[in-house]
N, C-alpha and C positions, 0 to 999 in steps of 0.2 A: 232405818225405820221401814218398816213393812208398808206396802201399798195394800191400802184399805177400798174398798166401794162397799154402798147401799145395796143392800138384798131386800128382798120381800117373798115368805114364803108361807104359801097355803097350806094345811093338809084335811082332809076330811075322816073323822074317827068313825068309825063302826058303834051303831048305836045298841049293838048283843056287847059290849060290854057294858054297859051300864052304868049310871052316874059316876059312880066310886072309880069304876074303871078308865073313863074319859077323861075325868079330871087328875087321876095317874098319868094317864099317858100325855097329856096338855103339861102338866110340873114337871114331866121327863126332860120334853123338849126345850120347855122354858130354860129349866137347869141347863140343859146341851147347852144350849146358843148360848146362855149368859159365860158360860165354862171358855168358850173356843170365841167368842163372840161380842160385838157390843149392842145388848139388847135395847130399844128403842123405844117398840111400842107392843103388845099383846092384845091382838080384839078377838074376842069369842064371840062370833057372829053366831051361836047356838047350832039349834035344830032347824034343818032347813033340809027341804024336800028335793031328791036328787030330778036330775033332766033326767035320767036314765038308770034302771036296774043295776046294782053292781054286786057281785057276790049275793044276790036273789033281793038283797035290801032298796027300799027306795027311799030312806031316809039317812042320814048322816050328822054329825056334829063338826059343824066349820071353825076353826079357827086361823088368824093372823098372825104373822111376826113379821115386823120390821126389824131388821138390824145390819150393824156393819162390820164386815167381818175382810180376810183378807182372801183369794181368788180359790185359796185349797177345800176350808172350811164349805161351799156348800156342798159340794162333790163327795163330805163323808158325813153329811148331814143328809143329801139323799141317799146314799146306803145305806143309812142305818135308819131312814121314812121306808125303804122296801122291806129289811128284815126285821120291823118290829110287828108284832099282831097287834091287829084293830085298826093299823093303820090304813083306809080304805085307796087314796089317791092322795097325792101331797103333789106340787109345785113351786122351784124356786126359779127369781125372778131378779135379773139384776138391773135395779133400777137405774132409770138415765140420769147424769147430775144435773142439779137442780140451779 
């Protein structure tokens, strides 16, 4: 049996795509992680005002995933947070056991 841990992964979308386009891109990932992954929990923290310029924007749409997956899975889950468009910044996080 495969050795599993807790992850938790941020990513902040680009608010020039626009409703329809944000919540694409949010179903994308969701699908990913449930596909490769054991999805947990989804928070979309919305629209929220960046600390700093990014790509000229100061604004972004946050969202959450919890899940548990096994040590390969985040490593082509951020390859594929760098080469998607809109995706402004993502971070993944391996959570300590609990």
């Amino acid at each position: 049996m495969a050795v599993t841990a807790n992850y938790e992964t941020v990513m902040i979308v680009s608010m020039k795509k626009g409703e329809e386009g944000i919540q694409a891109i949010v179903e994308k990932f969701k699908n990913l992680i449930e596909k490769h992954a054991t999805l947990k929990n989804v928070d979309e923290w919305g629209k929220r005002k960046l600390a700093y310029l990014i790509n000229k924007e100061s604004e972004g749409y946050y969202v959450l995933f919890d899940f548990e997956s096994t040590a390969e899975f985040p490593a082509e889950l951020d390859r594929i947070y760098k080469i998607t468009e809109g995706v402004m910044r993502s971070l993944i996080i391996k959570k300590e056991d609990e």
